[in-house]
C-alpha positions in Angstrom: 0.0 0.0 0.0 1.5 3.4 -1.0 1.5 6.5 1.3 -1.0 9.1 0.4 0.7 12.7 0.3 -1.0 15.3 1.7 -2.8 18.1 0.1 0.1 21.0 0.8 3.2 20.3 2.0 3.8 22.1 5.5 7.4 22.5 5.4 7.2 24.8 2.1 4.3 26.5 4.0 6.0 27.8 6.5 9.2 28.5 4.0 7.4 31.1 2.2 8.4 34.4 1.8 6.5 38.3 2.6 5.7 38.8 -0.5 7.8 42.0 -1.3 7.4 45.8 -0.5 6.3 47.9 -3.3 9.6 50.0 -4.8 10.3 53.3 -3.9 8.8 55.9 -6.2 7.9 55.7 -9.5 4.4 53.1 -9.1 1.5 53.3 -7.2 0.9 51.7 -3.9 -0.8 48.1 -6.2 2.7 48.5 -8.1 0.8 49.8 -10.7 2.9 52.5 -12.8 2.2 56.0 -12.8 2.1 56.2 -16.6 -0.1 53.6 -16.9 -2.6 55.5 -14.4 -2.5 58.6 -16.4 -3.2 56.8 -19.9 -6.1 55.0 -18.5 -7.1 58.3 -16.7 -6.8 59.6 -20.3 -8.8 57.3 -21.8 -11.8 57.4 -19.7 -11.7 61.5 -20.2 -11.7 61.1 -24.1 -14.6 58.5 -23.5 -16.3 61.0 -21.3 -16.3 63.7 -24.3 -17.1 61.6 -26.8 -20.3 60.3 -24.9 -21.0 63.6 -23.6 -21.0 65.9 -27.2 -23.7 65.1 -29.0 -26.2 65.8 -26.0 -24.5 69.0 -25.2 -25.0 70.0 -28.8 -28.7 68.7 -29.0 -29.2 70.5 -25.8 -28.1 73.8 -27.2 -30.3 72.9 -30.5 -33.1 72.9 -27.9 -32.6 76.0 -26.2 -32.4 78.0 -29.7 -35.8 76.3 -30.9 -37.5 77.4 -27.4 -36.1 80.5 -28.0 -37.0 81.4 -31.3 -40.1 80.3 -30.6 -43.4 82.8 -31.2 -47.0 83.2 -31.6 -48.1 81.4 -34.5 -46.1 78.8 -34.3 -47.6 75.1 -34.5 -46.3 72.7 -32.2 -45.9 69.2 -30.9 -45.2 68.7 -27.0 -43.1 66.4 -25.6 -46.4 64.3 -24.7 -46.8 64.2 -28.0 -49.8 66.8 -28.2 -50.1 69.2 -31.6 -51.2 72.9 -31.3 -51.0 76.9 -32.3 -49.0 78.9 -29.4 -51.3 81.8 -29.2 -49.2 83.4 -26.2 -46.1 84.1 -25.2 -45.0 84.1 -21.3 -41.8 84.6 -19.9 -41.7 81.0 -18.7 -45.0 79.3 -20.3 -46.1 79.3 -23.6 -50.4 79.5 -23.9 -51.0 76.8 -26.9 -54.7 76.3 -28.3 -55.0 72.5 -29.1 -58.9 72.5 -30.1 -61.6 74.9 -30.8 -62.4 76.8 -27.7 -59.5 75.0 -25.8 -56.0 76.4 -24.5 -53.3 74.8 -22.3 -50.8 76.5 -20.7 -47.5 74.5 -21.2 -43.5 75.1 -20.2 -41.5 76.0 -22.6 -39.0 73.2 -21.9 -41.9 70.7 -23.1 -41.6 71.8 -26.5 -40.2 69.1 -28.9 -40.6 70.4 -32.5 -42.1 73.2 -34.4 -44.2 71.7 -37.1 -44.7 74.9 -39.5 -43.5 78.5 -38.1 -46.0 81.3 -38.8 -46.4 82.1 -42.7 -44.8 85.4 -43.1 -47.7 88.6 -43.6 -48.2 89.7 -47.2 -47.0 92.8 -47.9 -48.9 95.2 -49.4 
C-alpha cells in the first residue's frame, strides 16, 4: 500500500516568503505605474467627451428652438400633443389645441415646431 501525500506540504508552507514591499517611487501603492494610471485616466476623459458631445449640442439645438419660438407657431409637445401657441409668457407658452381650448405649457416641453407662422403679405 502506498503512502497518500498530503494536500500541501507544511514545510514549504511555513518557508514562504512576505511577498515583497512595493519599490520606492515611481508606481503606485498596487505596483501599478504612474504612466499607466494617467493613460487610462486619459482614456476614460476622451470616453467621457465623446459620450458627452452630441447631447451637449442637441441640448443647445433645444434651447435656440425654445427661444426662437413665437406666436403662430404650431407645435408638438413632448407628450406628443399638436397645437398653435397663441401666447407668449416669460416661462409658459399659452398653446390652443382645439376649438375653444388652450393649455398652458412650459416652454421646456416643446419638442418640434411643425410649420413656423407664414410670413404677412405685404402690401
Amino acid at each position: 500500500m502506498t503512502k497518500m501525500s498530503p494536500l500541501f506540504d507544511a514545510a514549504g508552507f511555513l518557508a514562504q516568503q512576505a511577498a515583497p514591499s512595493a519599490p520606492a517611487g515611481g508606481a503606485a501603492p498596487s505596483g501599478m505605474p504612474i504612466g499607466m494610471l494617467v493613460a487610462y485616466g486619459l482614456f476614460i476623459a476622451g470616453l467621457f467627451y465623446l459620450m458627452s458631445a452630441p447631447q451637449r449640442k442637441k441640448q443647445k439645438e433645444h434651447e435656440k428652438l425654445v427661444g426662437s419660438l413665437q406666436t403662430g407657431d404650431e407645435i408638438v409637445t413632448s407628450g406628443g400633443i399638436f397645437g398653435v401657441i397663441t401666447n407668449v409668457k416669460e416661462d409658459r407658452l399659452v398653446v390652443r389645441i382645439a376649438d375653444n381650448t388652450k393649455i398652458e405649457l412650459g416652454k421646456a416641453f416643446v419638442q418640434t415646431v411643425v410649420k413656423p407662422p407664414a410670413p404677412a403679405a405685404k402690401k
